[in-house]
TORVEXLO-894733 format. One record per residue (C-alpha): residue number from 1; residue in three letters; x, y, z. Coordinates in steps of 0.1 Angstrom, whole numbers, plus 5000, padded with zeros to 4 digits. Last residue first. Example, Ala and Ser with C-alpha at 12.3 -4.5 7.8 and 13.67 -1.06 7.14 Angstrom:
2
<rec><k>2</k><r>SER</r><u>5137</u><v>4989</v><w>5071</w></rec>
<rec><k>1</k><r>ALA</r><u>5123</u><v>4955</v><w>5078</w></rec>
//
This chain:
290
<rec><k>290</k><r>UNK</r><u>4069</u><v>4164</v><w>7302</w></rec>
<rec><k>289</k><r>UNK</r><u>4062</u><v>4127</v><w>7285</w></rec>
<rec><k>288</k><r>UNK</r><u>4085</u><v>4099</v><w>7302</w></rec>
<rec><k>287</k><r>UNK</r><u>4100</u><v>4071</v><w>7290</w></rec>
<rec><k>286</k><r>UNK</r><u>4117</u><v>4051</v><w>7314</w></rec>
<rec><k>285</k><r>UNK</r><u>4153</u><v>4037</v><w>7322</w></rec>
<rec><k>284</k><r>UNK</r><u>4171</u><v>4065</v><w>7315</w></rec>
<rec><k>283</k><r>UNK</r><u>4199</u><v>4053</v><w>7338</w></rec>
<rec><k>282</k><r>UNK</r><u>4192</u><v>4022</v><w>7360</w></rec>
<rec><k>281</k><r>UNK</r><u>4210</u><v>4033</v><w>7392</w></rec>
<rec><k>280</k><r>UNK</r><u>4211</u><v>4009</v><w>7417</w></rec>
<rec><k>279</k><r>UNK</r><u>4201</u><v>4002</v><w>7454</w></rec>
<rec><k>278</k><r>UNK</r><u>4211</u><v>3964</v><w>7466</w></rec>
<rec><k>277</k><r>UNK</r><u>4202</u><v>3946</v><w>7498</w></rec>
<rec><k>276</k><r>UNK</r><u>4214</u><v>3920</v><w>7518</w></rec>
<rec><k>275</k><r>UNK</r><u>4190</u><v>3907</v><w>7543</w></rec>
<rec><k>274</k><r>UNK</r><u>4207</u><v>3890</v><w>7573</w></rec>
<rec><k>273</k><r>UNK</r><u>4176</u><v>3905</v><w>7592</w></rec>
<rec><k>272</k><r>UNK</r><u>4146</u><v>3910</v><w>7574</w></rec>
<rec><k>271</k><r>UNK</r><u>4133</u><v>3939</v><w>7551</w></rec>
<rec><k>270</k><r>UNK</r><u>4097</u><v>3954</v><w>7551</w></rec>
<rec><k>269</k><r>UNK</r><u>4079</u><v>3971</v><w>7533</w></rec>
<rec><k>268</k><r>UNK</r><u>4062</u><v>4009</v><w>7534</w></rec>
<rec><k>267</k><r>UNK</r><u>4049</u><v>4027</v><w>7505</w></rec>
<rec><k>266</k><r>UNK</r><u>4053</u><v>4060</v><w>7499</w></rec>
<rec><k>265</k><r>UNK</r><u>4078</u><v>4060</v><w>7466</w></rec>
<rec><k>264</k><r>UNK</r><u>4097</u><v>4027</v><w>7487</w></rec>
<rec><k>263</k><r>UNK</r><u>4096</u><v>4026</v><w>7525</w></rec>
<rec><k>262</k><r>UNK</r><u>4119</u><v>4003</v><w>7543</w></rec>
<rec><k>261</k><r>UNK</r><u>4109</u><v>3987</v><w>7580</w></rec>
<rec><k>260</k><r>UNK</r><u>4134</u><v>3971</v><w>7596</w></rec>
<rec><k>259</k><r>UNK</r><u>4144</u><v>3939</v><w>7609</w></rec>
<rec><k>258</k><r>UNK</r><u>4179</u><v>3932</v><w>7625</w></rec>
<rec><k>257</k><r>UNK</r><u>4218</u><v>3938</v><w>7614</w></rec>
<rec><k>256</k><r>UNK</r><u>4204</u><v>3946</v><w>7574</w></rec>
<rec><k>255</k><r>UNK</r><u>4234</u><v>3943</v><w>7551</w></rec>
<rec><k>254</k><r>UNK</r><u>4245</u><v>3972</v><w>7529</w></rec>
<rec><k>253</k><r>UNK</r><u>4251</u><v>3980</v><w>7494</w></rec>
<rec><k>252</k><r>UNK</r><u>4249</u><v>4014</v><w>7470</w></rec>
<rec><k>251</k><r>UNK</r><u>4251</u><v>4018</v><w>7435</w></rec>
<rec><k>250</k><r>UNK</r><u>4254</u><v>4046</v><w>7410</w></rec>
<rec><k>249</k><r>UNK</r><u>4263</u><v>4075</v><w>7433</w></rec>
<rec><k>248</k><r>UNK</r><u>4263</u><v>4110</v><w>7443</w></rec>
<rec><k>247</k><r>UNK</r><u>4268</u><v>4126</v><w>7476</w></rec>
<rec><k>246</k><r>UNK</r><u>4245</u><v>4150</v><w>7491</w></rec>
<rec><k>245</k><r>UNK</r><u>4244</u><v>4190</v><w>7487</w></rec>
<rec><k>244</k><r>UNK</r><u>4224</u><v>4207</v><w>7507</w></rec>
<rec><k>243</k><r>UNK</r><u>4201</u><v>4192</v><w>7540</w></rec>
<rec><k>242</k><r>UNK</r><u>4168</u><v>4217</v><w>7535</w></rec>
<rec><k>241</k><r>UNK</r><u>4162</u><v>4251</v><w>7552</w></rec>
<rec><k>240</k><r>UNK</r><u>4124</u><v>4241</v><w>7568</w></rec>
<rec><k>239</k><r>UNK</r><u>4118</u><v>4207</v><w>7568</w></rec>
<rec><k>238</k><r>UNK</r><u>4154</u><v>4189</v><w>7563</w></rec>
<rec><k>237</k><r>UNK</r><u>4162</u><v>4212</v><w>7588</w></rec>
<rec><k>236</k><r>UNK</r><u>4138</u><v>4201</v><w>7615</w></rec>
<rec><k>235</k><r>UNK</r><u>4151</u><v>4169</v><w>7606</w></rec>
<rec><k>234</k><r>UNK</r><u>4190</u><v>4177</v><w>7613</w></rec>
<rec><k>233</k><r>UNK</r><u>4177</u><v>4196</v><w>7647</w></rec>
<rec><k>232</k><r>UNK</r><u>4158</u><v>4160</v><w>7654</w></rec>
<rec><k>231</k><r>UNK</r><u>4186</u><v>4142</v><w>7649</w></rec>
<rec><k>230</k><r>UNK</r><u>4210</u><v>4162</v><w>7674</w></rec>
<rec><k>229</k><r>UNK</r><u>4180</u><v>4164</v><w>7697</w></rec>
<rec><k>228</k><r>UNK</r><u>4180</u><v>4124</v><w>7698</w></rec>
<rec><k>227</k><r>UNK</r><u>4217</u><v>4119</v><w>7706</w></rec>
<rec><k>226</k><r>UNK</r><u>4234</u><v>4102</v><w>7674</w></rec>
<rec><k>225</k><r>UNK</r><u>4223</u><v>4074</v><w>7654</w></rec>
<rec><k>224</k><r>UNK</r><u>4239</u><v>4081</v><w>7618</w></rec>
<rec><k>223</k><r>UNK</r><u>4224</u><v>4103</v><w>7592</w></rec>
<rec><k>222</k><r>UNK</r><u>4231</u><v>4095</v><w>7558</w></rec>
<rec><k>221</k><r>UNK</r><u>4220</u><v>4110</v><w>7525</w></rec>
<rec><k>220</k><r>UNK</r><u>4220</u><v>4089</v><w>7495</w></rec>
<rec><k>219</k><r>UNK</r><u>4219</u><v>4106</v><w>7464</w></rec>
<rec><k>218</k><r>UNK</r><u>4211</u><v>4090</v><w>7427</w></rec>
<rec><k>217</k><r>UNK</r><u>4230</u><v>4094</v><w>7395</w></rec>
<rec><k>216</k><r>UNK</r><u>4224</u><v>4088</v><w>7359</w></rec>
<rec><k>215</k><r>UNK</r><u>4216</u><v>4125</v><w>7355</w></rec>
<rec><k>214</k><r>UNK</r><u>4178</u><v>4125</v><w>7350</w></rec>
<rec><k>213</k><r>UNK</r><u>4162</u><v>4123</v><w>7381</w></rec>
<rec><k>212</k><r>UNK</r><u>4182</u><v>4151</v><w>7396</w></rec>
<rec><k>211</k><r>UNK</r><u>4194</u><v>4158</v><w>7430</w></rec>
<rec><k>210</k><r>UNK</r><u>4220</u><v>4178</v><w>7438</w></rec>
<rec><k>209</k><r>UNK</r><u>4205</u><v>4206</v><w>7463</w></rec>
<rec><k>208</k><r>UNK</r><u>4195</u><v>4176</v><w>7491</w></rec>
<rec><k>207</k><r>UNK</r><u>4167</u><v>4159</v><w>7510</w></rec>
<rec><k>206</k><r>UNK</r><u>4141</u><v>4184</v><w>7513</w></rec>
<rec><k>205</k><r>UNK</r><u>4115</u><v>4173</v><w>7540</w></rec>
<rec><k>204</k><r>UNK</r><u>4088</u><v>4196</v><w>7524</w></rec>
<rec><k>203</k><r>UNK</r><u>4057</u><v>4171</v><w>7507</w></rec>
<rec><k>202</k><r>UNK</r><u>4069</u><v>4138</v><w>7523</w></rec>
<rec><k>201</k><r>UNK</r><u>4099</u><v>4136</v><w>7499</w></rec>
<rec><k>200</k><r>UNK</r><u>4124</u><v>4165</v><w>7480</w></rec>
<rec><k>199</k><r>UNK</r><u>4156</u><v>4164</v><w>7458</w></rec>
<rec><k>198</k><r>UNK</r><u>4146</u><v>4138</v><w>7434</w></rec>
<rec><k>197</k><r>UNK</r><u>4163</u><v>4102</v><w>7426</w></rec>
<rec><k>196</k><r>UNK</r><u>4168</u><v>4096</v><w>7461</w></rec>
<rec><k>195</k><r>UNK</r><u>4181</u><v>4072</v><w>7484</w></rec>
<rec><k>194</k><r>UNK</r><u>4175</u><v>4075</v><w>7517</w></rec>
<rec><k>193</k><r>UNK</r><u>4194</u><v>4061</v><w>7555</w></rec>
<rec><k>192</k><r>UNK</r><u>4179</u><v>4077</v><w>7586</w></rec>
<rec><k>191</k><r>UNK</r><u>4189</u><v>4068</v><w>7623</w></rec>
<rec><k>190</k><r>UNK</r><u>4218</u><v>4046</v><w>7618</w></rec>
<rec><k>189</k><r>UNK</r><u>4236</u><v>4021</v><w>7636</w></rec>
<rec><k>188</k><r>UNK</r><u>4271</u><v>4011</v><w>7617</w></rec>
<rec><k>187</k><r>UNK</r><u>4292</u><v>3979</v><w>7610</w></rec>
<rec><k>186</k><r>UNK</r><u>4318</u><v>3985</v><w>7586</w></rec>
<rec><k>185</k><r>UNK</r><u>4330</u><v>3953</v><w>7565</w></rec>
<rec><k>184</k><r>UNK</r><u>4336</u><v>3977</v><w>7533</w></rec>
<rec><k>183</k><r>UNK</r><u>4300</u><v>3973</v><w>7518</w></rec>
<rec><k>182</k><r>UNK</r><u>4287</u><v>3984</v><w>7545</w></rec>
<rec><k>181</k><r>UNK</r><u>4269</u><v>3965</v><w>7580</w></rec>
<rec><k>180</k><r>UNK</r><u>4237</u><v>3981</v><w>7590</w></rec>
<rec><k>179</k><r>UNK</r><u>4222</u><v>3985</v><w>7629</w></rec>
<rec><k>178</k><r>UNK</r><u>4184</u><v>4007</v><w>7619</w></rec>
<rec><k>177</k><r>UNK</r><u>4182</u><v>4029</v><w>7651</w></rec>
<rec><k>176</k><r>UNK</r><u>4152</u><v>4029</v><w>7675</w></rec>
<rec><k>175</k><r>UNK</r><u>4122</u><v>4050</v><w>7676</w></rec>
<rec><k>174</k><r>UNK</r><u>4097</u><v>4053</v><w>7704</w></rec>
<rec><k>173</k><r>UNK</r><u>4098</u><v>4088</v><w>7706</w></rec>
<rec><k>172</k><r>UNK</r><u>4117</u><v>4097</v><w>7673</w></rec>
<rec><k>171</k><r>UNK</r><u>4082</u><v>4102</v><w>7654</w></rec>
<rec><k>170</k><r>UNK</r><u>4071</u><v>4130</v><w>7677</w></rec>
<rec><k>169</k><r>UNK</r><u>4094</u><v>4155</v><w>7667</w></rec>
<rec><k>168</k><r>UNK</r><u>4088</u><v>4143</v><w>7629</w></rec>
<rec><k>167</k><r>UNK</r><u>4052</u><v>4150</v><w>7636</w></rec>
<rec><k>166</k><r>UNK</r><u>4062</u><v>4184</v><w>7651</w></rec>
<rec><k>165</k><r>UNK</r><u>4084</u><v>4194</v><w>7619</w></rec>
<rec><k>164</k><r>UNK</r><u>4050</u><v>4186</v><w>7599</w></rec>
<rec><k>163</k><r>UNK</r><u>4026</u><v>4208</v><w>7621</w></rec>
<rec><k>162</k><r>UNK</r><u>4054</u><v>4238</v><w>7614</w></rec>
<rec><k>161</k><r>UNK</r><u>4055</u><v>4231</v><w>7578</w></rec>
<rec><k>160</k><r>UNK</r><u>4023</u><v>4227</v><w>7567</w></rec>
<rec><k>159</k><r>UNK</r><u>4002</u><v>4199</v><w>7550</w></rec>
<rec><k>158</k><r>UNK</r><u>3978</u><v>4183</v><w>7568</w></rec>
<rec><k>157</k><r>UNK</r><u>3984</u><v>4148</v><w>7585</w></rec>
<rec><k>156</k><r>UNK</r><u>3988</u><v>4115</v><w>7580</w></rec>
<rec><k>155</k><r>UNK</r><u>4010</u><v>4111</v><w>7551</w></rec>
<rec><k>154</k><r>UNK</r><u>4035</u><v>4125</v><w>7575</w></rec>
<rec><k>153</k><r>UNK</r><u>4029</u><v>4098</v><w>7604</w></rec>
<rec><k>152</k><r>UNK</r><u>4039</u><v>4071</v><w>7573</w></rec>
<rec><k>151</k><r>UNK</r><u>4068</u><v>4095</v><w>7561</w></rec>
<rec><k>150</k><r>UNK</r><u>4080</u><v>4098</v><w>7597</w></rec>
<rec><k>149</k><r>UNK</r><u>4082</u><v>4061</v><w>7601</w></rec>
<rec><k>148</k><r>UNK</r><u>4096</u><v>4051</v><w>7567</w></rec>
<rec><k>147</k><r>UNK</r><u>4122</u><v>4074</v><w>7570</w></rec>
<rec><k>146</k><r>UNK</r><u>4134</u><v>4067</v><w>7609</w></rec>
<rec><k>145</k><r>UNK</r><u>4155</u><v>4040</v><w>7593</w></rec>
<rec><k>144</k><r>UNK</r><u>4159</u><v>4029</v><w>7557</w></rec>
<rec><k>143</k><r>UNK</r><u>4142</u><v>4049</v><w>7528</w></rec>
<rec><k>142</k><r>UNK</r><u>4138</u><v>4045</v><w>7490</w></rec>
<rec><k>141</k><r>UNK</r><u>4131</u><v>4076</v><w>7470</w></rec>
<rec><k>140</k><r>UNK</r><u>4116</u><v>4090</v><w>7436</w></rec>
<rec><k>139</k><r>UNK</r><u>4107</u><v>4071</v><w>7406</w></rec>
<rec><k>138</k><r>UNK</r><u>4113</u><v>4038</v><w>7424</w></rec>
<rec><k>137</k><r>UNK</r><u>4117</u><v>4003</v><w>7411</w></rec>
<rec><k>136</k><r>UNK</r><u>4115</u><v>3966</v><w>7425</w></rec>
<rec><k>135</k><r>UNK</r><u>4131</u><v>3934</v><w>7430</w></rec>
<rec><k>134</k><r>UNK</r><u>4124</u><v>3915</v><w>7462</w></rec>
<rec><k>133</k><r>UNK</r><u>4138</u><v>3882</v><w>7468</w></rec>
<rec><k>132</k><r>UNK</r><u>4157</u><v>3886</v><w>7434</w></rec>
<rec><k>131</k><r>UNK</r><u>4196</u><v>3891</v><w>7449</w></rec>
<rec><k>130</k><r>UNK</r><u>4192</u><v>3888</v><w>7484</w></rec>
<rec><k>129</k><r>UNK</r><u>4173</u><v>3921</v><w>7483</w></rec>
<rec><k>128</k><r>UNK</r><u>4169</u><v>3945</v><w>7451</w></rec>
<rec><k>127</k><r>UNK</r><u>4162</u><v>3980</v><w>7454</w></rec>
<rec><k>126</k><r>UNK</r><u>4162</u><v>3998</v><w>7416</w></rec>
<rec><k>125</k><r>UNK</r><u>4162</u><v>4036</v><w>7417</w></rec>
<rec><k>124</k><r>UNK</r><u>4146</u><v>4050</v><w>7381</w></rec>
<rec><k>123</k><r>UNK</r><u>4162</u><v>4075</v><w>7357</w></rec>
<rec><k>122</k><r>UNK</r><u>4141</u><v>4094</v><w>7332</w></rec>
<rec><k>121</k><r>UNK</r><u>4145</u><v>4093</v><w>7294</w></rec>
<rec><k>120</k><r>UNK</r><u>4121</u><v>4125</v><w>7280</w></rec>
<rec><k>119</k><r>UNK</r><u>4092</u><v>4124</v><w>7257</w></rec>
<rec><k>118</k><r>UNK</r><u>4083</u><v>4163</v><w>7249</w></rec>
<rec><k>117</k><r>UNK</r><u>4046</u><v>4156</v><w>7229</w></rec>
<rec><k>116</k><r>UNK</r><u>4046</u><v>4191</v><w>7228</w></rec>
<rec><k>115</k><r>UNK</r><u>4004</u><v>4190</v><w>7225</w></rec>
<rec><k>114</k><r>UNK</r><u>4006</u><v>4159</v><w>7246</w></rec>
<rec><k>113</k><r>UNK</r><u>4015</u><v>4177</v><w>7273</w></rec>
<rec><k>112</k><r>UNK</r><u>3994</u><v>4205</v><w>7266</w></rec>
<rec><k>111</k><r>UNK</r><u>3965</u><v>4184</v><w>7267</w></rec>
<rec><k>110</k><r>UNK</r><u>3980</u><v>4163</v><w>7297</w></rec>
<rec><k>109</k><r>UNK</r><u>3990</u><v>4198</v><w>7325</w></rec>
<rec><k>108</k><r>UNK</r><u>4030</u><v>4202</v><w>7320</w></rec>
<rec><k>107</k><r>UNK</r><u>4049</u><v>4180</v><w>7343</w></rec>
<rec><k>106</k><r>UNK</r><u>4066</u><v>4195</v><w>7376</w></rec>
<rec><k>105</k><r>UNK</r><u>4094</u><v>4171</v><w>7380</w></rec>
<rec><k>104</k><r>UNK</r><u>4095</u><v>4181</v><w>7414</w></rec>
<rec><k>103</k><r>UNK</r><u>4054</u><v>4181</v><w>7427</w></rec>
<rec><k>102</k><r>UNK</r><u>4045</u><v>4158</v><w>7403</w></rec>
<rec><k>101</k><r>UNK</r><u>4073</u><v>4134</v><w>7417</w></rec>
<rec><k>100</k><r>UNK</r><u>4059</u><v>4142</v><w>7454</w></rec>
<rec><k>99</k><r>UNK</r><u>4025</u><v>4136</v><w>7450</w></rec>
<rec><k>98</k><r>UNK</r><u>4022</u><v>4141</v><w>7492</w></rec>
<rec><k>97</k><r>UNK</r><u>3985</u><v>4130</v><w>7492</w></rec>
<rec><k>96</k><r>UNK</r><u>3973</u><v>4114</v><w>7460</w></rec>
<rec><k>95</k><r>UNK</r><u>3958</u><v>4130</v><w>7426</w></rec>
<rec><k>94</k><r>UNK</r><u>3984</u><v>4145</v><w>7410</w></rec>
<rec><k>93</k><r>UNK</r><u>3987</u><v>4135</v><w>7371</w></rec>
<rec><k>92</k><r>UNK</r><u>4015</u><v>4110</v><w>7368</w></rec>
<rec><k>91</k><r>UNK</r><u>4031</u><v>4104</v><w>7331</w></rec>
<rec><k>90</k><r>UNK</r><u>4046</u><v>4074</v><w>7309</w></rec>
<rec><k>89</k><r>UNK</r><u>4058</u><v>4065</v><w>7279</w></rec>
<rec><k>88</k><r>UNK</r><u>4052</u><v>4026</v><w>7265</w></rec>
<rec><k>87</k><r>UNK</r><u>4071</u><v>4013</v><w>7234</w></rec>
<rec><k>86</k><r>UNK</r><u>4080</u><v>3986</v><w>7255</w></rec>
<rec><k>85</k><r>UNK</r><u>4114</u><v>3959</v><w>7261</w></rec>
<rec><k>84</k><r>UNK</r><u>4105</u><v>3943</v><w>7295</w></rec>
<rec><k>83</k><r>UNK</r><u>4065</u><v>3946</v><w>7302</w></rec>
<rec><k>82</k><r>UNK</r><u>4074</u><v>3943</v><w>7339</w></rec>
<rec><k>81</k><r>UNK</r><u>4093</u><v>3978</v><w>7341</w></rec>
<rec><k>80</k><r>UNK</r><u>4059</u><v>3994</v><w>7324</w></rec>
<rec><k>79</k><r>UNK</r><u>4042</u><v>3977</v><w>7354</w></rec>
<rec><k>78</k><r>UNK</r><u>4069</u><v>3987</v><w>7381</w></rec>
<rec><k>77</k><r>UNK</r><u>4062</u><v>4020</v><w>7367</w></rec>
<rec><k>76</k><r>UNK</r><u>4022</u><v>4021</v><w>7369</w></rec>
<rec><k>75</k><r>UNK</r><u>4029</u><v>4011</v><w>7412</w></rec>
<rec><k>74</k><r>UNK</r><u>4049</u><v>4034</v><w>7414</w></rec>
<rec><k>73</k><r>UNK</r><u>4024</u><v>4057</v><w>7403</w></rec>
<rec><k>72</k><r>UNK</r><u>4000</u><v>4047</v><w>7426</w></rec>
<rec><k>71</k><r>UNK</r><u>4023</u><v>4047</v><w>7457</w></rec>
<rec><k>70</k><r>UNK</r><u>4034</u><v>4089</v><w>7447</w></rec>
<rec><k>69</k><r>UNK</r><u>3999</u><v>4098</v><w>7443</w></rec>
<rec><k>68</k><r>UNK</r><u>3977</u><v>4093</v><w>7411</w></rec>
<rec><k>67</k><r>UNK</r><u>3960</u><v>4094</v><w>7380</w></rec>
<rec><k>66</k><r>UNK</r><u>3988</u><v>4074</v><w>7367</w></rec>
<rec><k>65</k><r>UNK</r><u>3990</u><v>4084</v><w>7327</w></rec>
<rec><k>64</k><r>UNK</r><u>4002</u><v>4054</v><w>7304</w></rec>
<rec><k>63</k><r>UNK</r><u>4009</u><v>4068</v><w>7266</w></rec>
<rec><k>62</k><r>UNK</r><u>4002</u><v>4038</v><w>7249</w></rec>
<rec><k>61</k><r>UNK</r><u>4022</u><v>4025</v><w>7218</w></rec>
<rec><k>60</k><r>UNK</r><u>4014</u><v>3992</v><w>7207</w></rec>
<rec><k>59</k><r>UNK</r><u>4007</u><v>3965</v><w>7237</w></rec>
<rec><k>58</k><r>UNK</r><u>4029</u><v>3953</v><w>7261</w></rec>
<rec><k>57</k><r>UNK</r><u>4029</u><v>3985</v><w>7277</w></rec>
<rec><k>56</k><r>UNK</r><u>3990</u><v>3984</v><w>7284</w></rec>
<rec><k>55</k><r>UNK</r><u>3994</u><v>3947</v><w>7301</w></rec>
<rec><k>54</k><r>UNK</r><u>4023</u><v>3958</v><w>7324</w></rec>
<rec><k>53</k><r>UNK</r><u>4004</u><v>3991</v><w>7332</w></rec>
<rec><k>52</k><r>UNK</r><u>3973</u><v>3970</v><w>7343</w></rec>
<rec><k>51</k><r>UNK</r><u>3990</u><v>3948</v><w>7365</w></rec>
<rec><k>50</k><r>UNK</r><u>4009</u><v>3974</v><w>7382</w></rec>
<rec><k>49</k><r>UNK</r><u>3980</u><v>3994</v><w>7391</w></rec>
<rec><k>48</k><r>UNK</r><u>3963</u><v>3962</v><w>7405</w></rec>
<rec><k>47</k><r>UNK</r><u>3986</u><v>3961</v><w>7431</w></rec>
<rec><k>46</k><r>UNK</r><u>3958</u><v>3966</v><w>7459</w></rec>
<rec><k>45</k><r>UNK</r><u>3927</u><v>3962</v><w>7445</w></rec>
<rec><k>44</k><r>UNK</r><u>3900</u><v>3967</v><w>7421</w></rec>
<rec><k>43</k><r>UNK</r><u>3920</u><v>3995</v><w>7397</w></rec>
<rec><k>42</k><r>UNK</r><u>3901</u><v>4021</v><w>7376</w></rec>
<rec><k>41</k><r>UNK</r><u>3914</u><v>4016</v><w>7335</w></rec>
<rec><k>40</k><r>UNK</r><u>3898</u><v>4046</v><w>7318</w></rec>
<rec><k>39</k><r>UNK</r><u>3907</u><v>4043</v><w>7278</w></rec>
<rec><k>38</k><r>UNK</r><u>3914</u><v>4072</v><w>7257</w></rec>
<rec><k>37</k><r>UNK</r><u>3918</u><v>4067</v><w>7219</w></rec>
<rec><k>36</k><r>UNK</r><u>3920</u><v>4101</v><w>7202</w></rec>
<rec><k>35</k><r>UNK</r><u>3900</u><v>4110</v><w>7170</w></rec>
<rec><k>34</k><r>UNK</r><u>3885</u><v>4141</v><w>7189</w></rec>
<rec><k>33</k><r>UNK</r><u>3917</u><v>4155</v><w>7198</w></rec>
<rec><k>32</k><r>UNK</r><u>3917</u><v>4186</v><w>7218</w></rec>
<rec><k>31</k><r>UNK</r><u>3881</u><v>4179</v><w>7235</w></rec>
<rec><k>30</k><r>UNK</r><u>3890</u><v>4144</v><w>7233</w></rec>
<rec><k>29</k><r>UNK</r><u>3918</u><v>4149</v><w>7261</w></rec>
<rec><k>28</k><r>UNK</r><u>3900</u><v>4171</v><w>7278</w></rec>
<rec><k>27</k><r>UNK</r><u>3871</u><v>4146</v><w>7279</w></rec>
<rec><k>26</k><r>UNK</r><u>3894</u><v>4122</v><w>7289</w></rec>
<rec><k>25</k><r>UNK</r><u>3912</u><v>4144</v><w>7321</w></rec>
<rec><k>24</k><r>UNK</r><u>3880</u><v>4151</v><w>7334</w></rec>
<rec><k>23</k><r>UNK</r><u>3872</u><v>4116</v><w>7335</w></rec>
<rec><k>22</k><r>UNK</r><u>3906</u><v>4107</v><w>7350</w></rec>
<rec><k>21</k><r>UNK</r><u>3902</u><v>4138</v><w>7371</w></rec>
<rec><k>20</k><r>UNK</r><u>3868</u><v>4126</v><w>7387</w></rec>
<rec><k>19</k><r>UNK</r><u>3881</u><v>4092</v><w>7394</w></rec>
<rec><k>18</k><r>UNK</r><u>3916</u><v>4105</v><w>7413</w></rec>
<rec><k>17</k><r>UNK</r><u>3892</u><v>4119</v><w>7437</w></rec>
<rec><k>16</k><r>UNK</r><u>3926</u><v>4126</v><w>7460</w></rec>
<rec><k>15</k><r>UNK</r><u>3904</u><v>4103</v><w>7485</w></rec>
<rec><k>14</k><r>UNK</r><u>3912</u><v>4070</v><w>7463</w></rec>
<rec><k>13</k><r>UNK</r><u>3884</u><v>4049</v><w>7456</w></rec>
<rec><k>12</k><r>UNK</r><u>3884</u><v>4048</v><w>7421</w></rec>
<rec><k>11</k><r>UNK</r><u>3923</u><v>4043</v><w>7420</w></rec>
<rec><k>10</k><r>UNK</r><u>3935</u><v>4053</v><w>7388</w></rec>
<rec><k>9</k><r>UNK</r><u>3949</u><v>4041</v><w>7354</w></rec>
<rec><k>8</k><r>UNK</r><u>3943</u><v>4064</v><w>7323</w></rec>
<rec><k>7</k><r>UNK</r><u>3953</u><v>4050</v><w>7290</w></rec>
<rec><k>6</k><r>UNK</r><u>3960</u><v>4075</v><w>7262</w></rec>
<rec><k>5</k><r>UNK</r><u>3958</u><v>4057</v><w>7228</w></rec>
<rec><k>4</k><r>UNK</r><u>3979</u><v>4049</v><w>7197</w></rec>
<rec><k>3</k><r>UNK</r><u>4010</u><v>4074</v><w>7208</w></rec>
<rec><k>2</k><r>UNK</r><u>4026</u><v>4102</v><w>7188</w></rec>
<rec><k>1</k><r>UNK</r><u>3996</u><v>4121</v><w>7182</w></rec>
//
């Protein structure tokens, strides 16, 4: 085995059971390869994820798996990010709600994983705002606008298309348009603003044909405020036929107008306004085992 032990980090709590499968996962793991080194790390509180990661990367040669959602996981990456210069690859091994990256990337099961042992470079998003006021990765998405609020109702509820299409219905009721200023001087108000290092988010919403997490590229799809049935026909859409082809870039600025909520791999922050804030590419930035 490539790597010097297999550390699992979940959320004992979490209502995927994401305990059960990291002990499952260990004893398949040792079934295979009795010799292995597999240590359970369960997390104690919010952000702990990302402590844990940063301490196993700094260390030899783990192979990190997020027994996870999409949060968890990003979480485990910001952690790898934080160990700077690491010998660490990482993995995420479904165990959240919408588990979007699993779902796209589609990573082989761990034993046979490791049986491979494919290591791959992946691309990450990185927001920053005001420079280093808030600095962090994402595997998958960041979203501006009516994003964070239909992905928040989204997580909610089961999945399904036609119950899904009606919580983004309802989500535009007491919604009102994110007011940006470009990179050019243009001042804009927009209803939905994401960048995206995979193709899909919030289980079906599918973003656009082009997008691939390992092409030094992201896609930022734009919808600007418009009457409300216009943007709810574009998200019915993104629910059912999906948005096609977006375009691609390596960088992407913008000043907030007013506050706004921002939602980053399924978690939701918050940006202020004057904010200036920065999405870049950072190609092949982790190591990933497929």
């Amino acid at each position: 085995m490539p790597f010097d032990r297999v550390v699992l980090i979940f959320n004992p709590h979490s209502t995927g059971d994401a305990k059960g499968k990291a002990h499952q996962l260990r004893d398949e793991v040792l079934a295979g390869r009795p010799d292995a080194r597999v240590e359970l790390l369960p997390t104690e509180f919010a952000g702990h994820a990302r402590t844990l990661a940063r301490e196993a990367a700094g260390d030899g040669r783990p192979l990190i798996v997020s027994v996870s959602g999409d949060g968890g996981y990003n979480e485990v990456v910001n952690g790898i990010m934080d160990a700077g210069d690491t010998h660490a690859v990482a993995t995420v091994v479904a165990a959240g709600n919408a588990n979007d990256h699993h779902r796209v990337t589609a990573p082989r099961p761990l034993p046979e994983a490791l049986a491979e042992d494919e290591v791959r470079r992946m691309d990450l998003l990185r927001l920053s705002v005001n420079g280093e006021k808030l600095a962090r990765y994402a595997h998958s998405y960041i979203g501006f606008g009516i994003t964070p609020v239909v992905a928040v109702e989204l997580e909610k509820g089961t999945k399904g298309s036609l119950r899904e299409i009606v919580t983004v219905v309802r989500s535009f009721n007491n919604f009102r348009p994110l007011r940006v200023e470009l990179a050019d001087g243009g001042r804009i108000a927009i209803d939905s603003l994401v960048f995206s290092n995979i193709p899909q988010m919030a289980k079906v919403l599918k973003l656009s044909d082009n997008g691939d997490p390992e092409d030094g590229l992201f896609e930022v799809t734009l919808t600007p405020h418009e009457p409300r049935w216009r943007a709810v026909t574009k998200a019915v859409h993104a629910a059912t036929t999906g948005l096609g082809e977006q375009p691609s870039v390596t960088d992407y600025r913008f000043t907030a107008l007013k506050a706004a909520p921002l939602q980053i791999d399924g978690e939701v922050l918050e940006i202020e306004e004057g904010d200036r804030v920065q999405i870049e590419i950072a190609p092949g930035a982790l190591a990933v085992l497929r």
